[in-house]
matplotlib code that plots the C-alpha trace (Angstrom):
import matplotlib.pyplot as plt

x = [8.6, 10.1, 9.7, 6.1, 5.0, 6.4, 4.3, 0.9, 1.6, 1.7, -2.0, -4.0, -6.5, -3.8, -2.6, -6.0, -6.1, -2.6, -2.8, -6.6, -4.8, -2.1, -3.5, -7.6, -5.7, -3.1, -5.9, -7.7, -4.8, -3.0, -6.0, -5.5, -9.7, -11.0, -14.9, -14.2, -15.1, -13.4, -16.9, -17.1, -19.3, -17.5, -15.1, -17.4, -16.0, -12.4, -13.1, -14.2, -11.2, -8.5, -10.8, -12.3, -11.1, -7.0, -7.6, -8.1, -5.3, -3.3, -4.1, -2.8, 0.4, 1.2, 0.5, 2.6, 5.1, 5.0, 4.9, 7.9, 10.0, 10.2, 11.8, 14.1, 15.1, 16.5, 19.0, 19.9, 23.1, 22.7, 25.8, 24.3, 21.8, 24.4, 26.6, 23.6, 22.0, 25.7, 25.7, 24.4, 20.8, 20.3, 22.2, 19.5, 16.9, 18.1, 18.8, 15.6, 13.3, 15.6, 14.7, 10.8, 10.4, 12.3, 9.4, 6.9, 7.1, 7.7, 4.5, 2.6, 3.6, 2.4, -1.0, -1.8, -0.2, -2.2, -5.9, -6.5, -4.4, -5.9, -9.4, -7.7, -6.1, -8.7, -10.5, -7.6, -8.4, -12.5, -11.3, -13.5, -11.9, -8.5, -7.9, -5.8, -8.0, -8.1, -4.7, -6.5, -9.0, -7.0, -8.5, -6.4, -5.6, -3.8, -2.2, -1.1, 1.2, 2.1, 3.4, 4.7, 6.7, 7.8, 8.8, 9.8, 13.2, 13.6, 12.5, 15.1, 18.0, 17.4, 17.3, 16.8, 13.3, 14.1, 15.0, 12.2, 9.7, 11.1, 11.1, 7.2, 6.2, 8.2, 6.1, 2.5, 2.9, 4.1, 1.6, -1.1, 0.8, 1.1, -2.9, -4.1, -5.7, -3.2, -1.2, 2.7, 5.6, 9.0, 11.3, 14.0, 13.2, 10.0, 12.3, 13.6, 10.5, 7.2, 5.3, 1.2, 1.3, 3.3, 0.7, -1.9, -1.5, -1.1, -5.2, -6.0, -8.8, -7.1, -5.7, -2.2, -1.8, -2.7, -0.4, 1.9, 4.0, 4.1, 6.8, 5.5, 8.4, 11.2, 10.2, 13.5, 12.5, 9.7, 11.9, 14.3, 11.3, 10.4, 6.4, 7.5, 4.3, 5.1, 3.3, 4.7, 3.0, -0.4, -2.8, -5.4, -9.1, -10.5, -10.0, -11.0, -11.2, -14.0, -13.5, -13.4, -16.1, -18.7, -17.1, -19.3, -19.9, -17.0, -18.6, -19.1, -15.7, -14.6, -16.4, -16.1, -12.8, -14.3, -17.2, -17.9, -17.7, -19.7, -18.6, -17.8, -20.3, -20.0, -19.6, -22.7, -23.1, -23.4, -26.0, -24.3]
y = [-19.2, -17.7, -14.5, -14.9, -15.7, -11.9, -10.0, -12.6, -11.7, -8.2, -8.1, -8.2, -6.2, -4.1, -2.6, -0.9, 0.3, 2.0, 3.3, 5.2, 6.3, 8.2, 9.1, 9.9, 12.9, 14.0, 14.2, 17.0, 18.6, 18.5, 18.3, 18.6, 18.8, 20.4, 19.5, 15.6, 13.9, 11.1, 9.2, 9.7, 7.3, 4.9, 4.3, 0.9, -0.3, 0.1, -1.4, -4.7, -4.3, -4.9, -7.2, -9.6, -9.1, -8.5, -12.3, -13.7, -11.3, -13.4, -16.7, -16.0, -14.2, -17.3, -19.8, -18.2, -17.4, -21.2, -22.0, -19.5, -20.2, -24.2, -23.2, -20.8, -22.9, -25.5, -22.9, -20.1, -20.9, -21.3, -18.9, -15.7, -16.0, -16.6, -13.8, -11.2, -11.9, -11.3, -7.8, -5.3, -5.3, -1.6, -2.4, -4.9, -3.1, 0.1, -3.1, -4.7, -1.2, -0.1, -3.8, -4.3, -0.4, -0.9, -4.2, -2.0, 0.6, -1.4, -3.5, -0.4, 0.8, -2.5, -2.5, 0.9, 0.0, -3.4, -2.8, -6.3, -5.4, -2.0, -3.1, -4.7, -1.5, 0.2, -0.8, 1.6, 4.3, 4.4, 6.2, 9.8, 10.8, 9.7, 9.4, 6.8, 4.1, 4.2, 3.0, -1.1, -0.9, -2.9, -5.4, -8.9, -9.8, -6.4, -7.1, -10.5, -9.6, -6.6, -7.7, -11.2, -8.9, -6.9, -9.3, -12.6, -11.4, -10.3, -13.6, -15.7, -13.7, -14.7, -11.2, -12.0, -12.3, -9.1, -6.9, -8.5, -7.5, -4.1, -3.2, -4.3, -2.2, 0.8, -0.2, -0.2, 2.5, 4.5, 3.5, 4.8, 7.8, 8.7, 8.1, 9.9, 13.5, 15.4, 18.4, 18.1, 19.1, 17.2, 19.9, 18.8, 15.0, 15.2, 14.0, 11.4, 10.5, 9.7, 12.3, 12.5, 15.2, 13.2, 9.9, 12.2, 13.7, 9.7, 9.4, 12.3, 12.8, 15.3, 14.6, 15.6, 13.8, 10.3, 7.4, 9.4, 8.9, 5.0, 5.2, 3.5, 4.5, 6.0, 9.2, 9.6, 6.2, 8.4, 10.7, 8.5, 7.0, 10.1, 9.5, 12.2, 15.0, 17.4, 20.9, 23.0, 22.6, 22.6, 19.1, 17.4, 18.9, 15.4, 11.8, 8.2, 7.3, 7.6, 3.9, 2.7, 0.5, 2.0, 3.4, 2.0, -1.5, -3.8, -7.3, -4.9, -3.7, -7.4, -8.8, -5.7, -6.9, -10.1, -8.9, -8.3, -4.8, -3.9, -4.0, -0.1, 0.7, 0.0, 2.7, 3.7, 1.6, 4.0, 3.0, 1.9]
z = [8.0, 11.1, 9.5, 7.9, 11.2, 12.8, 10.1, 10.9, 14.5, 14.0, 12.6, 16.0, 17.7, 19.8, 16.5, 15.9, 19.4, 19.3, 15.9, 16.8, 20.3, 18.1, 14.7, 15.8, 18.5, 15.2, 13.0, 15.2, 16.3, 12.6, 10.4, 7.0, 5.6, 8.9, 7.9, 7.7, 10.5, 12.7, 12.3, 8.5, 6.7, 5.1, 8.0, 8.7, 5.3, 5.8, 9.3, 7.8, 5.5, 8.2, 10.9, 8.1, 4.5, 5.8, 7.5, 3.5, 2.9, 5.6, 4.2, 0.7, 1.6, 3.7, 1.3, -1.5, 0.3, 1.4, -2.5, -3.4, -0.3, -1.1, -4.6, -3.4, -0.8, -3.0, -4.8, -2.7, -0.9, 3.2, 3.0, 1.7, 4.5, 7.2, 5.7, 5.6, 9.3, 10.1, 9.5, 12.1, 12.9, 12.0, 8.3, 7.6, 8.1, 5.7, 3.3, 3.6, 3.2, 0.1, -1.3, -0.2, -1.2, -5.3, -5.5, -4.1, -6.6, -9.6, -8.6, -7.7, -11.4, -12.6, -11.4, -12.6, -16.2, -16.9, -16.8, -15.4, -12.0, -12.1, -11.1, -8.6, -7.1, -8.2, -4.7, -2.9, -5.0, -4.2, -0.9, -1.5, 1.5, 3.2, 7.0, 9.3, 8.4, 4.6, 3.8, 4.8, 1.9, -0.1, -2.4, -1.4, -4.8, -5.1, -1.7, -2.2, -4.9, -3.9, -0.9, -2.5, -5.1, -2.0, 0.3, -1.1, -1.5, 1.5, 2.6, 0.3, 0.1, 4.4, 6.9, 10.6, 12.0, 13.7, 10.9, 9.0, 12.1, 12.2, 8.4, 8.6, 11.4, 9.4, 6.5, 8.4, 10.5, 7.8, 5.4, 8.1, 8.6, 4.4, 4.7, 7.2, 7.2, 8.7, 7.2, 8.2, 6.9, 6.0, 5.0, 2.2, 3.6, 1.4, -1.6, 0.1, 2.0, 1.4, 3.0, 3.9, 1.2, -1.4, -0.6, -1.0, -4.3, -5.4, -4.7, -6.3, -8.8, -10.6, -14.4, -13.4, -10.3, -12.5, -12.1, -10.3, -6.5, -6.6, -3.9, -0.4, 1.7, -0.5, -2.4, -4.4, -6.3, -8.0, -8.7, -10.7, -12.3, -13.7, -11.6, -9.4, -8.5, -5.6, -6.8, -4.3, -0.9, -2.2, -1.5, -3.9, -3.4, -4.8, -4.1, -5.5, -9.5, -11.6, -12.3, -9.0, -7.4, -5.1, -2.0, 0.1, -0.6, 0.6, -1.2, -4.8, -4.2, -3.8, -7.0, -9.2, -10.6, -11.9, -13.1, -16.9, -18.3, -21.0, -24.0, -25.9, -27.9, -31.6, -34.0, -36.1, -39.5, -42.4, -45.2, -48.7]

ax = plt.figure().add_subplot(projection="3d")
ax.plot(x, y, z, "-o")
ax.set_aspect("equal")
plt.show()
């Protein structure tokens, strides 16, 4: 649990302070939607999304990854563990990301395929407007698995604390960095990497952007997916999903995927 316990520790009230210090000054200097504002008014709710709702986020990631790590332990060989955290600290951490980034994008394909998981995720998508702060308003049901799917084999297949730590603050500050409202270039690296702009066009409200860029780090895996959308150099003019519970009510956005929907309308009788 050595390793469960460096991502927990990485959750803490200095993160928020160094990520505002460097993204809030990129997002003026860089600015992607010059009339948004640092201030906008749904930043409140993704506040409450990484001080209070990320803690029930915490809590479920640890206990199945307790549950999952008691199975694995009884068949996966103390030897491929020793054999991995022999290998140079740098070589694990390419390792891991390639790993954590393949579950990432199969789950993130998942739970825009089933409808069930898709009001799930459908909290990450009521986002009107994307900045820094955005990329926490995750639903924890959506999170839990994602991440589980992620990281668990990472976890069994036994990669030093270090690399484990290291590959997790690659994933979160990137993940801030794919969100935020800046405009910056990548060069060729955009189809290898996931870029603001490629993260971008994944939120879009626009019909040809749907289900599209389900790559978190590793744009290339979108690419051999055939889920690739990079139009040129051009960004979405629309966010969120017309689905997608109000954008401002954390405890509705909570619920909403265990709520009934109402049934479709049946079709008109016609008289005999």
């Amino acid at each position: 649990m050595d390793n469960l316990n460096a991502i927990v520790e990485f959750f803490n009230l200095r993160t928020i302070l160094v990520l505002a210090l460097v993204f809030v000054p990129l997002e003026r200097i860089l600015h992607l939607h010059e009339d948004q504002k640092i201030l906008r008014q749904t930043l409140s709710v993704d506040a409450i999304y990484f001080f209070v709702i990320a803690q029930i986020t915490r809590l479920g990631l640890g206990l199945v990854t307790l549950v999952a790590m008691a199975g694995v332990n009884l068949v996966m060989p103390a030897a491929v563990g020793d054999a991995i955290r022999s290998q140079h600290l740098v070589l694990q951490v390419i390792e891991a990301l390639v790993i954590a980034d393949i579950g990432l994008y199969l789950a993130h394909r998942m739970f825009h395929a089933v409808p069930l998981l898709w009001r799930f995720h459908a909290v990450h998508h009521s986002s009107e407007q994307l900045d820094w702060m955005s990329a926490y308003r995750v639903h924890p049901v959506d999170q839990v698995l994602t991440k589980a799917i992620s990281l668990l084999p990472i976890f069994a297949l036994g990669y030093s604390t270090e690399a484990v730590a290291i590959l997790f603050v690659i994933q979160t500050a990137h993940a801030v960095l794919v969100h935020a409202n800046i405009r910056i270039g990548f060069g060729p690296l955009k189809w290898l990497l996931v870029t603001p702009q490629f993260h971008h066009w994944h939120h879009a409200n626009e019909r040809q952007a749907y289900d599209k860029n389900f790559a978190a780090q590793l744009a290339f895996l979108d690419w051999l997916g055939g889920t690739m959308h990079l139009p040129g150099k051009s960004y979405p003019k629309a966010y969120g999903a017309d689905d997608a519970p109000p954008v401002d009510q954390p405890l509705r956005q909570l619920a909403d995927p265990f709520l009934p929907r109402p049934k479709p309308d049946s079709p008109p009788q016609t008289a005999e």
